[in-house]
Backbone atoms as SQL, in Angstrom:
CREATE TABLE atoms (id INTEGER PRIMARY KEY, chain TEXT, resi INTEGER, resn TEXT, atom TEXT, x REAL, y REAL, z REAL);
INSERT INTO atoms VALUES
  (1, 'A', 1, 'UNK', 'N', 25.433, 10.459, -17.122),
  (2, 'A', 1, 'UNK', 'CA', 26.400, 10.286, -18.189),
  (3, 'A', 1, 'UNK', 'C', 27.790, 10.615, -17.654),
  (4, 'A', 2, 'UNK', 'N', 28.789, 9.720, -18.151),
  (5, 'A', 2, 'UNK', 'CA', 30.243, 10.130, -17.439),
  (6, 'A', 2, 'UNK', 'C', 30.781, 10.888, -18.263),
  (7, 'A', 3, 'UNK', 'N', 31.717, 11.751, -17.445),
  (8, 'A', 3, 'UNK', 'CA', 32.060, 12.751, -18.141),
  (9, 'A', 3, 'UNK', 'C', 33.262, 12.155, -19.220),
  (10, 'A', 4, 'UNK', 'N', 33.662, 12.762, -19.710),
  (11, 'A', 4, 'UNK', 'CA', 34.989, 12.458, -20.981),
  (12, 'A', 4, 'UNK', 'C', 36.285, 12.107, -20.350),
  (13, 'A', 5, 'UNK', 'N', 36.721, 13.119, -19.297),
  (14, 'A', 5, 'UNK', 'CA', 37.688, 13.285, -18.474),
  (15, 'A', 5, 'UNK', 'C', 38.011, 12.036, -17.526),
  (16, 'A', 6, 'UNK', 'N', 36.795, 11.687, -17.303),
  (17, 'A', 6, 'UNK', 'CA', 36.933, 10.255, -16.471),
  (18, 'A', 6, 'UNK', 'C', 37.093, 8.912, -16.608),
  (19, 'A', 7, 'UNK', 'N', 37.502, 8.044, -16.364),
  (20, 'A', 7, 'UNK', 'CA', 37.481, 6.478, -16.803),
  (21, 'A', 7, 'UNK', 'C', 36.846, 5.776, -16.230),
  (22, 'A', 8, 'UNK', 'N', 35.254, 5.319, -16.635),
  (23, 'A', 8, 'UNK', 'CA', 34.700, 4.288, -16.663),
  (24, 'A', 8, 'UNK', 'C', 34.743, 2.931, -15.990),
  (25, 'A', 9, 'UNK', 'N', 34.592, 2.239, -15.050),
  (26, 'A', 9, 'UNK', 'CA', 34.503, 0.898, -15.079),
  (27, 'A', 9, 'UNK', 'C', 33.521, 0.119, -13.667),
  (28, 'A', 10, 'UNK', 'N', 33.609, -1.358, -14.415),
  (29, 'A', 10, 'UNK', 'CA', 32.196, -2.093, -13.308),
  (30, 'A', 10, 'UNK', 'C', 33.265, -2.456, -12.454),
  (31, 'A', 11, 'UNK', 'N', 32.556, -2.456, -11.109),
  (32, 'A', 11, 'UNK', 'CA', 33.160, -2.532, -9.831),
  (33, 'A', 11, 'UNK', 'C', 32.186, -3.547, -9.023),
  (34, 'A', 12, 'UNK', 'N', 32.432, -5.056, -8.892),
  (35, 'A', 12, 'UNK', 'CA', 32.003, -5.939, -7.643),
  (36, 'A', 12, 'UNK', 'C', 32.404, -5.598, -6.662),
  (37, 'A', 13, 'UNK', 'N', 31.237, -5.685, -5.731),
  (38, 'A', 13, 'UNK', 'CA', 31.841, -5.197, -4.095),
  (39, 'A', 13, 'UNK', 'C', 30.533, -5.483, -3.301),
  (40, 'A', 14, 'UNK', 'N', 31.006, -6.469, -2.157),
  (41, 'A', 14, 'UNK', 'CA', 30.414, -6.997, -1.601),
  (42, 'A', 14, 'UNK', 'C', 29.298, -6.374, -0.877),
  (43, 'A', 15, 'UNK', 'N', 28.084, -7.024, -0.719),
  (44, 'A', 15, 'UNK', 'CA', 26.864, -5.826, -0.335),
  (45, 'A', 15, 'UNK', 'C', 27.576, -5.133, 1.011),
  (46, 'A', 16, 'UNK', 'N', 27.890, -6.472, 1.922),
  (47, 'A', 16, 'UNK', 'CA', 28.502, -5.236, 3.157),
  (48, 'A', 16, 'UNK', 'C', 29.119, -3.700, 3.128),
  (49, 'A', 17, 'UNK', 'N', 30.101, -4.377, 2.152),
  (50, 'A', 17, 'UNK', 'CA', 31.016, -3.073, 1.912),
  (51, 'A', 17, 'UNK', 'C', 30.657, -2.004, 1.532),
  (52, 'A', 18, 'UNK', 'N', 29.503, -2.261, 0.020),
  (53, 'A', 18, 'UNK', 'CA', 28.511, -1.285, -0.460),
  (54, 'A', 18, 'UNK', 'C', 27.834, -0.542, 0.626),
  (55, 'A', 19, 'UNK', 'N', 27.563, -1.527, 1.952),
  (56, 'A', 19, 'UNK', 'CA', 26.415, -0.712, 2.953),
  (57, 'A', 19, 'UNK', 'C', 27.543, 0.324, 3.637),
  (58, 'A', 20, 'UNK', 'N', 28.695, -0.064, 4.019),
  (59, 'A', 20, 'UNK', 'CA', 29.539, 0.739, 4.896),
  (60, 'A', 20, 'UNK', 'C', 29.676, 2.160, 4.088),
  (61, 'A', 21, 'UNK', 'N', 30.276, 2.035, 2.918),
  (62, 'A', 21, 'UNK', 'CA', 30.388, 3.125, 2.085),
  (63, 'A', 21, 'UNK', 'C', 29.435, 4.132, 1.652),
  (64, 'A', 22, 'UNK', 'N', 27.986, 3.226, 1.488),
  (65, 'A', 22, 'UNK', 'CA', 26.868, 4.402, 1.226),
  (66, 'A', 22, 'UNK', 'C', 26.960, 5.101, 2.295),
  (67, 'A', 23, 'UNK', 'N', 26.877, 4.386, 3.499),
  (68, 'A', 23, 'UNK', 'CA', 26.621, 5.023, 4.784),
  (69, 'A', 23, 'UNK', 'C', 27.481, 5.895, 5.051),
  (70, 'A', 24, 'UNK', 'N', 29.032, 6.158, 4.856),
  (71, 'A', 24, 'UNK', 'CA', 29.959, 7.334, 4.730),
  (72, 'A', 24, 'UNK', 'C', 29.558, 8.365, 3.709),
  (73, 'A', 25, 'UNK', 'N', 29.226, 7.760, 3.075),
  (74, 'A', 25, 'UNK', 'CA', 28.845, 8.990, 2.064),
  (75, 'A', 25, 'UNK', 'C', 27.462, 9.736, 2.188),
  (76, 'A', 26, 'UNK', 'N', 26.587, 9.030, 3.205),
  (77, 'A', 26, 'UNK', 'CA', 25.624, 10.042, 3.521),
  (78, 'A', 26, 'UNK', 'C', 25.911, 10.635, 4.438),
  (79, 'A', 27, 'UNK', 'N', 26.788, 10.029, 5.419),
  (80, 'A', 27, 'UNK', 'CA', 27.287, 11.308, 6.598),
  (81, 'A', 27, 'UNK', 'C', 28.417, 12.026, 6.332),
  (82, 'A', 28, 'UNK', 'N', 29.074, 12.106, 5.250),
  (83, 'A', 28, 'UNK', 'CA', 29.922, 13.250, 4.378),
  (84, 'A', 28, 'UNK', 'C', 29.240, 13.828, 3.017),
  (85, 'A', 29, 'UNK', 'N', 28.241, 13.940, 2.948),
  (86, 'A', 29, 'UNK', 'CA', 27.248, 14.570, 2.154),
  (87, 'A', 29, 'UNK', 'C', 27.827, 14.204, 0.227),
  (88, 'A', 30, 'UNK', 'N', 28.538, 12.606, 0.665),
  (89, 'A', 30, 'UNK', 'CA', 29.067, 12.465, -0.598),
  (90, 'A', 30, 'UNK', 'C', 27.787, 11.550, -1.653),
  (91, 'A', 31, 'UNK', 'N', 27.723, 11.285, -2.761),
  (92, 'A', 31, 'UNK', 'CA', 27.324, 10.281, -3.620),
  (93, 'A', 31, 'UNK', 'C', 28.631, 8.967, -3.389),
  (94, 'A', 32, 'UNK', 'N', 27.888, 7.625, -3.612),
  (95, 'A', 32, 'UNK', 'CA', 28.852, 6.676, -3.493),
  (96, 'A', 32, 'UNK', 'C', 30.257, 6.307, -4.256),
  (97, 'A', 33, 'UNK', 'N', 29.776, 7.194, -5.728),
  (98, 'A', 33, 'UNK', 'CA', 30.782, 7.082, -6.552),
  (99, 'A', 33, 'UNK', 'C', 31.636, 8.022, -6.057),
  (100, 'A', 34, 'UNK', 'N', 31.452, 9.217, -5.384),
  (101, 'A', 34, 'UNK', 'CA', 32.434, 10.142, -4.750),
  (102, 'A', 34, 'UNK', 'C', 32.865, 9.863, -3.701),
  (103, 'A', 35, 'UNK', 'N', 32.698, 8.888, -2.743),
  (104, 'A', 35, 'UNK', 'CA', 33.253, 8.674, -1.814),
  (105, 'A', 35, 'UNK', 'C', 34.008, 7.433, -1.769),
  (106, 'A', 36, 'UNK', 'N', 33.607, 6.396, -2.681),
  (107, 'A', 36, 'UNK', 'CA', 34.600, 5.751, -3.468),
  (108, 'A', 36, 'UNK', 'C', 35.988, 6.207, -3.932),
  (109, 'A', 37, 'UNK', 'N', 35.868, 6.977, -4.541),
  (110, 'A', 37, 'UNK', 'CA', 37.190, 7.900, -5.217),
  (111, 'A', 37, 'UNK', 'C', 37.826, 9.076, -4.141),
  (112, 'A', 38, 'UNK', 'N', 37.033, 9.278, -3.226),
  (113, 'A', 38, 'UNK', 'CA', 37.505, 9.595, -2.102),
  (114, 'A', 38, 'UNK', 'C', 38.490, 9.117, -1.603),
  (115, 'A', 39, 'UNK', 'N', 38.432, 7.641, -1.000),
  (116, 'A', 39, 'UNK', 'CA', 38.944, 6.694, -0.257),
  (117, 'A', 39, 'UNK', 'C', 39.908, 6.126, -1.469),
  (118, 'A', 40, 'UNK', 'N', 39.914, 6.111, -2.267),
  (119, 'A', 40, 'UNK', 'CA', 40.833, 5.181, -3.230),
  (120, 'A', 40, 'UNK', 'C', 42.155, 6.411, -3.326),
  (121, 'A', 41, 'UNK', 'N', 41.643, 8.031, -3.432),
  (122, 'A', 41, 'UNK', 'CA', 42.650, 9.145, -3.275),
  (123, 'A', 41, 'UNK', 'C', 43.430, 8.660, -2.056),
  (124, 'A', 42, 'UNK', 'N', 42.887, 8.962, -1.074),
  (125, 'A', 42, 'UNK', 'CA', 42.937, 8.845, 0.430),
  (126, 'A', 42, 'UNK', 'C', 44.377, 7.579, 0.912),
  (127, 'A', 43, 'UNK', 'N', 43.716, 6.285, -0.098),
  (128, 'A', 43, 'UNK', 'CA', 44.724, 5.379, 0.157),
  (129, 'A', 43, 'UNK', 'C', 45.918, 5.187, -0.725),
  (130, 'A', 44, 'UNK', 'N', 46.074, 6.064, -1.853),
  (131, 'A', 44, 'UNK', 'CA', 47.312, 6.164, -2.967),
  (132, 'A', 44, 'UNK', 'C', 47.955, 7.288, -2.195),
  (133, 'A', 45, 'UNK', 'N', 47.415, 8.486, -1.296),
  (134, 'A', 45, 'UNK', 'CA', 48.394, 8.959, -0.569),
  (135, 'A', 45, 'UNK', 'C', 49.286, 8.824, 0.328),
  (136, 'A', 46, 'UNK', 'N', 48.295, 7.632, 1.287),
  (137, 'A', 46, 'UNK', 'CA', 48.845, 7.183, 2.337),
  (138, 'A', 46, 'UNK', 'C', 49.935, 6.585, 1.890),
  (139, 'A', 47, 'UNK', 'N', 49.895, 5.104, 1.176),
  (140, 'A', 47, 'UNK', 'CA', 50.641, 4.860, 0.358),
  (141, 'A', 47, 'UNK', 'C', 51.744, 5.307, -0.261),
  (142, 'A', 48, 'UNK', 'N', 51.537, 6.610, -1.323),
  (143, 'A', 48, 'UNK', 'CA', 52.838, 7.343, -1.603),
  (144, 'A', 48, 'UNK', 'C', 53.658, 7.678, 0.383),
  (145, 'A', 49, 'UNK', 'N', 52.984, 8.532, 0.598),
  (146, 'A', 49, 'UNK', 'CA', 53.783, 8.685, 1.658),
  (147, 'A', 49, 'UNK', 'C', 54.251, 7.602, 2.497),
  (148, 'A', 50, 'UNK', 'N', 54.050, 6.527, 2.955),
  (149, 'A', 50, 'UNK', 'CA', 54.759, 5.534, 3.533),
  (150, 'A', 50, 'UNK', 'C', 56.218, 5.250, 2.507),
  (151, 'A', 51, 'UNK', 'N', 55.776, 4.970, 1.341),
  (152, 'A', 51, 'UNK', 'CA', 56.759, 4.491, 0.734),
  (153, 'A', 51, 'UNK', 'C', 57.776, 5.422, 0.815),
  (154, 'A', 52, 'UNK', 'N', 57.654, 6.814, 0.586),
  (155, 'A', 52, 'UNK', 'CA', 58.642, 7.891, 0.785),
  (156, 'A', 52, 'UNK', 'C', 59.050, 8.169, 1.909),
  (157, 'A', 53, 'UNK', 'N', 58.712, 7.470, 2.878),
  (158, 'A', 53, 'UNK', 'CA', 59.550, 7.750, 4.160),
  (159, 'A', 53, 'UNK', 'C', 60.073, 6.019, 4.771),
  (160, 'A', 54, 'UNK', 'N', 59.886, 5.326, 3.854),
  (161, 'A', 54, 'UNK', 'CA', 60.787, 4.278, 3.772),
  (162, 'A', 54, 'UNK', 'C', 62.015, 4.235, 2.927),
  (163, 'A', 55, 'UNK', 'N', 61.843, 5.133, 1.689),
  (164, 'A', 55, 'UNK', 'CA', 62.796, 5.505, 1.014),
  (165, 'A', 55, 'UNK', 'C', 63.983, 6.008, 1.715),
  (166, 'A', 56, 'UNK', 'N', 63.272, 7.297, 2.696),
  (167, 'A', 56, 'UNK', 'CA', 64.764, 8.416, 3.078),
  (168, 'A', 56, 'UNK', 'C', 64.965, 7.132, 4.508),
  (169, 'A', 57, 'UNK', 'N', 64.536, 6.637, 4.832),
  (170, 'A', 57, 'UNK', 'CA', 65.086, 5.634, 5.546),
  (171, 'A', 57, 'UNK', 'C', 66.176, 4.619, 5.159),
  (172, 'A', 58, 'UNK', 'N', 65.931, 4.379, 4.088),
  (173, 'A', 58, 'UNK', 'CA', 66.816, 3.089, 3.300),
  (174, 'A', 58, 'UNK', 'C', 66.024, 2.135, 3.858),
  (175, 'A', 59, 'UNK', 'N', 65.077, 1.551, 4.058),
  (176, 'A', 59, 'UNK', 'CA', 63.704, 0.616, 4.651),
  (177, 'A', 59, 'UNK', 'C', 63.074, -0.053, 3.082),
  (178, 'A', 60, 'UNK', 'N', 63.175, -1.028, 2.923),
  (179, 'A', 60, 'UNK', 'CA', 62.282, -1.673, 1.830),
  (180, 'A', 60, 'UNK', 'C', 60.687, -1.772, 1.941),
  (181, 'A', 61, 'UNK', 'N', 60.133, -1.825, 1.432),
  (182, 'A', 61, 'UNK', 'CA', 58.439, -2.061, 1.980),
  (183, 'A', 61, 'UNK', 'C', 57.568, -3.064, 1.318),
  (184, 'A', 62, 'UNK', 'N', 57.319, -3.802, 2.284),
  (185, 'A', 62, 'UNK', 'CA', 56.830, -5.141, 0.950),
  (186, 'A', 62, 'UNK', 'C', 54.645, -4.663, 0.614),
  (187, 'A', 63, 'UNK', 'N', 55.174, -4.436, -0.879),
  (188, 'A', 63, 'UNK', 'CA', 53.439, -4.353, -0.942),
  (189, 'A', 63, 'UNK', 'C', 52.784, -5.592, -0.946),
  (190, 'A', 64, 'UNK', 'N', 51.209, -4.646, -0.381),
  (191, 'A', 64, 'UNK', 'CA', 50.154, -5.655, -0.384),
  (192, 'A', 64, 'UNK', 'C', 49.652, -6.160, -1.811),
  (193, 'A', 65, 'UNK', 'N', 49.185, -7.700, -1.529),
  (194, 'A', 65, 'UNK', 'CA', 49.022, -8.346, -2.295),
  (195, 'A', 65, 'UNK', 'C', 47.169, -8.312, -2.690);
């Protein structure tokens, strides 16, 4: 059951990808849904931080599509 705190939703994803990810998450002792949200953290940081050091640059950054 999901908790209250969390938001819900169906996610397509290609079996490959599914296999790569289970497979991280059994050698980081994660569940798939946690290592999912792992990696989705992981890449909104990276993210923030690029963009903020394109900022103090004066550098534009074209996002991905």
């Amino acid at each position: 059951m999901a908790s209250e705190d969390r938001k819900a939703f169906l996610l397509r994803i290609d079996p490959k990808l599914w296999a790569e990810i289970e497979a991280l998450a059994a050698d980081e002792l994660r569940s798939v849904n946690g290592q999912i949200e792992f990696l989705l953290r992981q890449a909104v940081q990276q993210r923030r931080k690029r963009r903020a050091a394109g900022e103090q640059t004066g550098s534009t950054t074209q996002q991905d599509t």
